[in-house]
Each structure stands twice: as C-alpha cells, then as structure tokens.
C-alpha positions as CSV (number, residue, x, y, z in Angstrom):
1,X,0.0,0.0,0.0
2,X,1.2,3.4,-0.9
3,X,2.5,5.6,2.0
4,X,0.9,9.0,1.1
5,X,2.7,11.1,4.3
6,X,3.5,14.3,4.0
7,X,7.4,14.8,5.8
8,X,8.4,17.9,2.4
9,X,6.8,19.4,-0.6
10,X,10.4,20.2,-2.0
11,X,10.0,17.8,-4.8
12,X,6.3,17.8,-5.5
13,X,5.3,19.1,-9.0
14,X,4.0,22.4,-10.0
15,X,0.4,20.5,-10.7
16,X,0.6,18.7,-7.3
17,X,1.0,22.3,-5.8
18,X,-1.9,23.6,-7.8
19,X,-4.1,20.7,-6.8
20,X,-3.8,21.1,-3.2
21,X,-4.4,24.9,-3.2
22,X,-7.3,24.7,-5.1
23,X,-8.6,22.3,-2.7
24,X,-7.3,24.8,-0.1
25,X,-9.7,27.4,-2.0
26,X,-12.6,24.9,-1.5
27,X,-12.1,24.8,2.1
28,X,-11.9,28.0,2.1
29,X,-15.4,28.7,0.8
30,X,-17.1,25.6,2.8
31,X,-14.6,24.5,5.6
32,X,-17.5,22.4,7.2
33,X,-17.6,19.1,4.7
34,X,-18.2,15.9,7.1
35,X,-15.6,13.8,4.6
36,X,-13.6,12.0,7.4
37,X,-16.7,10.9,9.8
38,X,-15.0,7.4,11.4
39,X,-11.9,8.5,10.9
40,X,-9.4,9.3,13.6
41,X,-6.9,11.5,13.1
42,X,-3.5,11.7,16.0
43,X,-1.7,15.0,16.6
44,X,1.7,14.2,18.6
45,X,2.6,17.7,19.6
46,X,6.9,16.6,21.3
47,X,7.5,20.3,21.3
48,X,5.1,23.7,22.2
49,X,2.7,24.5,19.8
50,X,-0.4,26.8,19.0
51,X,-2.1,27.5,15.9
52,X,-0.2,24.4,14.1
53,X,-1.6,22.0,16.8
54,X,-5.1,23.9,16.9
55,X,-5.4,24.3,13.3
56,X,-4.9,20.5,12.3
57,X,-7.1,19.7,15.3
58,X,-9.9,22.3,14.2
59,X,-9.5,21.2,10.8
60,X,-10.0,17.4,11.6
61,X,-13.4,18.4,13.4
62,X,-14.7,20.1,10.9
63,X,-14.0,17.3,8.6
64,X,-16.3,15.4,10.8
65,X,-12.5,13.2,12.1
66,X,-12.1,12.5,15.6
67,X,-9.0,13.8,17.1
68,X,-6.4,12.0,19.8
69,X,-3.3,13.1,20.7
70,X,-1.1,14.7,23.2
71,X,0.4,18.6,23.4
72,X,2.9,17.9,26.4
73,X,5.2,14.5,25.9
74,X,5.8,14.6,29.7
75,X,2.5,13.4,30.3
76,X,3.0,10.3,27.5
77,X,5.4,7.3,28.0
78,X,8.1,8.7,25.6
79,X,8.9,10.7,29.3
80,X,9.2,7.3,30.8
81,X,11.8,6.0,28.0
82,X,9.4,4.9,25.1
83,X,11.4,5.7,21.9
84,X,9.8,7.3,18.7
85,X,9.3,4.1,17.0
86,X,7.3,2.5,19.8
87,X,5.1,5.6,20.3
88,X,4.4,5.8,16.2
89,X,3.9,2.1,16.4
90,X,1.3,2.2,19.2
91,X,-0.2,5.0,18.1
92,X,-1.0,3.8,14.8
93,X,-3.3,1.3,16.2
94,X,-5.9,3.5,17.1
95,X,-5.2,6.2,14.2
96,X,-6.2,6.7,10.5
97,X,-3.6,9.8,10.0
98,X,-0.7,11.4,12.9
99,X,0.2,14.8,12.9
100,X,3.3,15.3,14.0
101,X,5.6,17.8,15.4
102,X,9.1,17.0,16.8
103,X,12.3,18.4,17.9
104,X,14.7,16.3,16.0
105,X,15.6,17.3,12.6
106,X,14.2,13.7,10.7
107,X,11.8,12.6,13.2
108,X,8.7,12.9,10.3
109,X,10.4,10.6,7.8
110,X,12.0,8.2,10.6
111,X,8.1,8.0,11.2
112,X,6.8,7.5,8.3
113,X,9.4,4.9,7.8
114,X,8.0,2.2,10.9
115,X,4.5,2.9,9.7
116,X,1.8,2.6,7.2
117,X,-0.1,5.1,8.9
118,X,0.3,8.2,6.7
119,X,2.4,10.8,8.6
120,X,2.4,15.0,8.3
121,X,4.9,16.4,9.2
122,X,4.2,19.5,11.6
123,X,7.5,20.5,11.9
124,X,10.7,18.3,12.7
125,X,13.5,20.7,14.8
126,X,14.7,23.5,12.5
127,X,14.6,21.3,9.7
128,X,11.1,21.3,7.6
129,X,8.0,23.0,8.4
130,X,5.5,21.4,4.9
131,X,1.9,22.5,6.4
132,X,3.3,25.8,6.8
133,X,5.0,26.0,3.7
134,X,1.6,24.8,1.9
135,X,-0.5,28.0,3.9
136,X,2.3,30.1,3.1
137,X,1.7,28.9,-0.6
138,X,-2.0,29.8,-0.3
139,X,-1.4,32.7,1.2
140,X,1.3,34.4,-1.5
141,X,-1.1,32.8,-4.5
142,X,-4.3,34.7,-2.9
143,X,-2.6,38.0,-2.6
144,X,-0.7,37.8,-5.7
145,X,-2.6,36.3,-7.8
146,X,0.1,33.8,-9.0
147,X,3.2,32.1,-7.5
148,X,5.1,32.7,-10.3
149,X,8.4,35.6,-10.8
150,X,7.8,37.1,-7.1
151,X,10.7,39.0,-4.8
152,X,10.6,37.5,-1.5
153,X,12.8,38.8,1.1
154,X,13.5,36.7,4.1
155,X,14.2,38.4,7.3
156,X,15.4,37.4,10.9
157,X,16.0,34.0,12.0
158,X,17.2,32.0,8.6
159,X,19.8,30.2,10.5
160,X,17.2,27.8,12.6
161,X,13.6,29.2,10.5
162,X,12.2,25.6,9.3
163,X,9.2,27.8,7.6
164,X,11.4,30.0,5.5
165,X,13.7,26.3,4.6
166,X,10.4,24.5,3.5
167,X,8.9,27.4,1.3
168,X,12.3,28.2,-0.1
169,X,12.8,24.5,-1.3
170,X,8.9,24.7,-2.8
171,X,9.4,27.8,-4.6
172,X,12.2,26.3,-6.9
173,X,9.6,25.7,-9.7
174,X,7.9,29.1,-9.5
175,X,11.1,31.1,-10.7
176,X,11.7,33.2,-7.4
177,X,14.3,36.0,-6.6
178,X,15.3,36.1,-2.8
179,X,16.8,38.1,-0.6
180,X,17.7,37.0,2.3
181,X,18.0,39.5,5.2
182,X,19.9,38.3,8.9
183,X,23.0,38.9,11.4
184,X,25.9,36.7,9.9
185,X,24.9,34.6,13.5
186,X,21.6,33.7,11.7
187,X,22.4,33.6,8.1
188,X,20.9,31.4,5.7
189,X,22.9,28.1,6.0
190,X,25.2,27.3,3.3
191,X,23.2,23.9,2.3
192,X,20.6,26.0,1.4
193,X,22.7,28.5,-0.7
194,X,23.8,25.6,-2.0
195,X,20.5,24.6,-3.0
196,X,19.3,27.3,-4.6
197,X,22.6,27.9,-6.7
198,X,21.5,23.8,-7.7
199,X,17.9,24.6,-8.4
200,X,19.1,27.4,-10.8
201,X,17.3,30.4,-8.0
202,X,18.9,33.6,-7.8
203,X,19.2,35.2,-4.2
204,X,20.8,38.3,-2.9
205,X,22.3,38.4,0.7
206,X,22.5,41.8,3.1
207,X,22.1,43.0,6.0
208,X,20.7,46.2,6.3
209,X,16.7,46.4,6.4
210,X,14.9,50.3,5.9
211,X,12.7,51.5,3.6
212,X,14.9,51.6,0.6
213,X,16.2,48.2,1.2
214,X,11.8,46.8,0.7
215,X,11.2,48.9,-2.3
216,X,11.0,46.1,-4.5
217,X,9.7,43.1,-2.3
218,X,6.3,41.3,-3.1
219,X,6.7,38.9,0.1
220,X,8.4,40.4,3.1
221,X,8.4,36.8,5.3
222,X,9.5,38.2,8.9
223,X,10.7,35.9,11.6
224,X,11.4,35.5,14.8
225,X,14.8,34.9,16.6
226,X,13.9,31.4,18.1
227,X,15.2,31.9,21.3
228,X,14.6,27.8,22.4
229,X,16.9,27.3,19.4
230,X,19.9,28.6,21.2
231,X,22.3,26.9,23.6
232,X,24.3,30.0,24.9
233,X,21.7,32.9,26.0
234,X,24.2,35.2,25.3
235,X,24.1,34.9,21.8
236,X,20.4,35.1,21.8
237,X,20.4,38.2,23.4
238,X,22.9,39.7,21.0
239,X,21.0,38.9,18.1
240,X,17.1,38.9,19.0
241,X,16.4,42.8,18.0
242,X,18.4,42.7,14.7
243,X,15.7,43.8,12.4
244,X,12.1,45.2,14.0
245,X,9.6,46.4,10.9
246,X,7.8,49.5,11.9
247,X,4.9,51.1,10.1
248,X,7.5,54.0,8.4
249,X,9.4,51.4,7.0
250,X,6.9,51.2,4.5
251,X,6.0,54.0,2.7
252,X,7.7,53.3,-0.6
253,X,6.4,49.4,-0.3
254,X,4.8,48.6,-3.9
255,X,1.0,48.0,-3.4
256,X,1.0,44.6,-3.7
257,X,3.8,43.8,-1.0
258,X,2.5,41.7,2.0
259,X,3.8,40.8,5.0
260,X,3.7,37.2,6.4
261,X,5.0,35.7,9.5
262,X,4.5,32.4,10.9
263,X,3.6,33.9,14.2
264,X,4.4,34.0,17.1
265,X,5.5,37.0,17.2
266,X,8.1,38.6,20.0
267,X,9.2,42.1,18.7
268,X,9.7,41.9,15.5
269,X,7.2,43.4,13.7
270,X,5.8,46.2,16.0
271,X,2.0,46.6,16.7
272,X,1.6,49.6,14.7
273,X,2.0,47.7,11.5
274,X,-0.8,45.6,12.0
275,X,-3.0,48.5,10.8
276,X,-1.4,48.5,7.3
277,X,-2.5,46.9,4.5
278,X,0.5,45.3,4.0
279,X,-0.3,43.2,7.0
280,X,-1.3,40.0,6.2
281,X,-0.1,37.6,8.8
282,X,-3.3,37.1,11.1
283,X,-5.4,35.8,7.4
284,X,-2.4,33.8,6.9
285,X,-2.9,32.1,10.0
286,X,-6.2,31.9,9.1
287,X,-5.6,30.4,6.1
288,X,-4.0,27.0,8.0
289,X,-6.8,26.4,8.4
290,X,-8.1,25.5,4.9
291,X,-4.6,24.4,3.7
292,X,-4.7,21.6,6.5
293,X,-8.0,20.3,5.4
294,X,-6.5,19.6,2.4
295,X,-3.6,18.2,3.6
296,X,-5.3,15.8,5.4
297,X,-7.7,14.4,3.1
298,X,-4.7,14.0,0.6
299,X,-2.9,12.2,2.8
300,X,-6.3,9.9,2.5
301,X,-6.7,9.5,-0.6
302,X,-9.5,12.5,-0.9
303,X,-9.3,14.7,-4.2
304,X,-10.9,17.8,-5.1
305,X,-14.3,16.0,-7.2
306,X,-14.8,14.2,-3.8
307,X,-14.6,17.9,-2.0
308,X,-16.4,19.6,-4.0
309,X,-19.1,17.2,-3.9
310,X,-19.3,17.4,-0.1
C-alpha cells in the first residue's frame, strides 16, 4: 500500500501544488464538509505549539474526524523511556492519519518509515515545516494572484527558520528571486545556498533592512529569533532585536507587497503595523486552516471531485 505522508513538498510538481491549493480554496469557501466521519486523526505535539496543533485539530473536526493526541510529551510514556518508534507504532493502532511535530531534525520521515499510517509532518527541529510551507503557498497565491516571478525577502532568524527552509525549497519551480536578510549569527545556512545555486534560483544576501532596502519586495516573510533554538543565551540576546519592521518602514512598499509571518511573534514586527494593508499575517494564520484540510484528506486519498461534492 502506498504511504501518502507528507514529511516535504520540496519535490512535488507544479500541478501537485496547484491541486492542493485549489482544494485549499474549497475549504476556504465551505470549511464544514463531514468527509472524514469514522476517521481518527493523532496529533503528537513533542514540542510547544499553538495554531499548528489547533489548526490540524480544528481542521479534523470540521472534517467530521475525531482527534487524539497529546500537546505535552511529559504526560505520555516517551517521558518514561518509550522511543519514537514504539510511540508511532502504538499509536498507529488507534489512528487513520498522525500529525506530528518534533524536535529532532528527521523525526517525520523516521516516522513514516515504521509505519503505514500516513504521517504530516508539523514540523521536525529546525529542519522542515511542509503545512506551513503549503498555507504560506496559499497565502502568496491569494494575494498575488500567481506564485510565479515574485521578490521574497526573508528576514530574521534564517539560520534555525524551518518555515522560510520549507517554502524556499517549494518555490524552486515558481522562478523566485530572494533576498535573504539576517545577522551573519543567523544567516541562511550554506546547504541552502547551496541549493538554490543547484535549483538554478537567484538570491541576494545583506544586511541592512529600511525603507529603501523593501522597495522592491512582493513577500516580506519576517521571523522570529527562536530563542529555544539557542544553547548560549548570550548569543540570543545579542542577536534577537536585529531587524524590527515599523509602520515608516513602508511608505515606498509597492502596493501589492505583503507581510507574512509564521507567528508567534516577539518584537519583531511592531503593533503599529498591524493596521497596514500590508499586513497579512493574522489571514495567513487563518488560512491554516483551509490548507490543513487539504492536507489531510490527501494524505487519505480525498481529491478535489470528492470535495467539491461534499
């Protein structure tokens, strides 16, 4: 039996891509479509989590799933020695799909490996991030209208930011020019410059972040500074205010430049940019939402005539 998880979307096809954000879009206009009732879907949450862990969980519900799964691993038996295997063993017992976040870089494929339970990855360490990257997706393609010869700056954390890894890995077919914006602490790392010189994608590196430096962004994708990525505090607080966006910055913005973040937010973006209408990282979240559901019934076998007829 085919093994349909979901651990990257680096290497799916343009069509793939188009086939889950068009199911996305019919979400989006009916998220309530009882598709999964006697299914159960598992979220294993081994590290903190809000909207990821709330989304897949609100999306599951409204697909008429029922949802198990834990948000704290202290109060499973992984704190009492059980390895990964054992838990994704046991747990696919009682599930039809797990959700999975983890703090190990490879954790979602190891999975997906010891079971025939499909698995989606919800993030694995500072490695891949593919729900967000498909929301992101949705989100750039509803606001620009196409996917297709954007600017997309990166700014902050690019060193540890498994968001800005997975959507710069599914861009590669859409003819993208990046710039990538971060203290040399927190650059982007080199297997990912490597990738993109590879994958024939142009990208620009600097440092400095004002109002000229955004004139010619379409996607300005701010993030964090992950301060539970860092071993030596010290270096975390060197680093965490390197670039704040403040509504001034963006007075020669084109019209069409938005804003994502993956949220949470610390400082980084300051509250008086949430009035602009550049801001677009509260729909984004919303848009998880609808990009789940489509994850999840792919991951079953659910295409977008089945949808539509719901």
């Amino acid at each position: 039996m085919e093994n349909r998880s979901i651990v990257s979307i680096a290497d799916y096809s343009r069509e793939k891509i188009q086939s889950l954000l068009d199911m996305a879009a019919e979400f989006e206009q009916k998220p309530n479509r009882k598709l999964l009732e006697g299914k159960v879907v598992a979220t294993l949450f081994f590290e903190p989590s809000t909207r990821t862990r709330l989304s897949f969980e609100t999306a599951a519900n409204r697909l008429g799933a029922r949802v198990i799964g834990f948000s704290d691993p202290k109060a499973t038996s992984s704190s009492k020695g059980e390895t990964l295997k054992d838990t994704i063993k046991m747990v696919s017992n009682y599930a039809d799909v797990i959700v999975m976040r983890h703090y190990l870089e490879g954790a979602a494929q190891y999975a997906s490996e010891v079971t025939d339970v499909p698995i989606i990855n919800a993030g694995d360490g500072s490695n891949l991030h593919p729900s967000q990257t498909m929301l992101d997706l949705y989100s750039i393609r509803k606001t620009q209208g196409k996917l297709d010869d954007l600017n997309i700056y990166m700014v902050g954390d690019l060193k540890y930011g498994r968001t800005i890894h997975s959507l710069l890995m599914s861009m590669r077919k859409y003819n993208p020019t990046f710039t990538f914006i971060a203290p040399k602490e927190l650059e982007m790392p080199e297997e990912y410059k490597l990738y993109c010189k590879e994958q024939g994608i142009r990208y620009h590196e600097r440092q400095d972040f004002d109002e000229e430096t955004l004139r010619d962004c379409d996607i300005l994708y701010m993030t964090r500074v992950q301060r539970e990525r860092f071993s030596d505090l010290m270096e975390y607080e060197r680093v965490k205010d390197a670039y704040i966006l403040r509504a001034d910055m963006l007075s020669k913005c084109r019209p069409n430049m938005k804003i994502l973040h993956p949220l949470p937010r610390v400082n980084e973006i300051q509250y008086d940019v949430d009035d602009s209408p550049h801001a677009y990282y509260f729909q984004q979240a919303q848009n998880g939402l609808y990009a789940r559901e489509a994850l999840i019934c792919d991951v079953l076998g659910i295409g977008i005539e089945e949808i539509k007829k719901a």
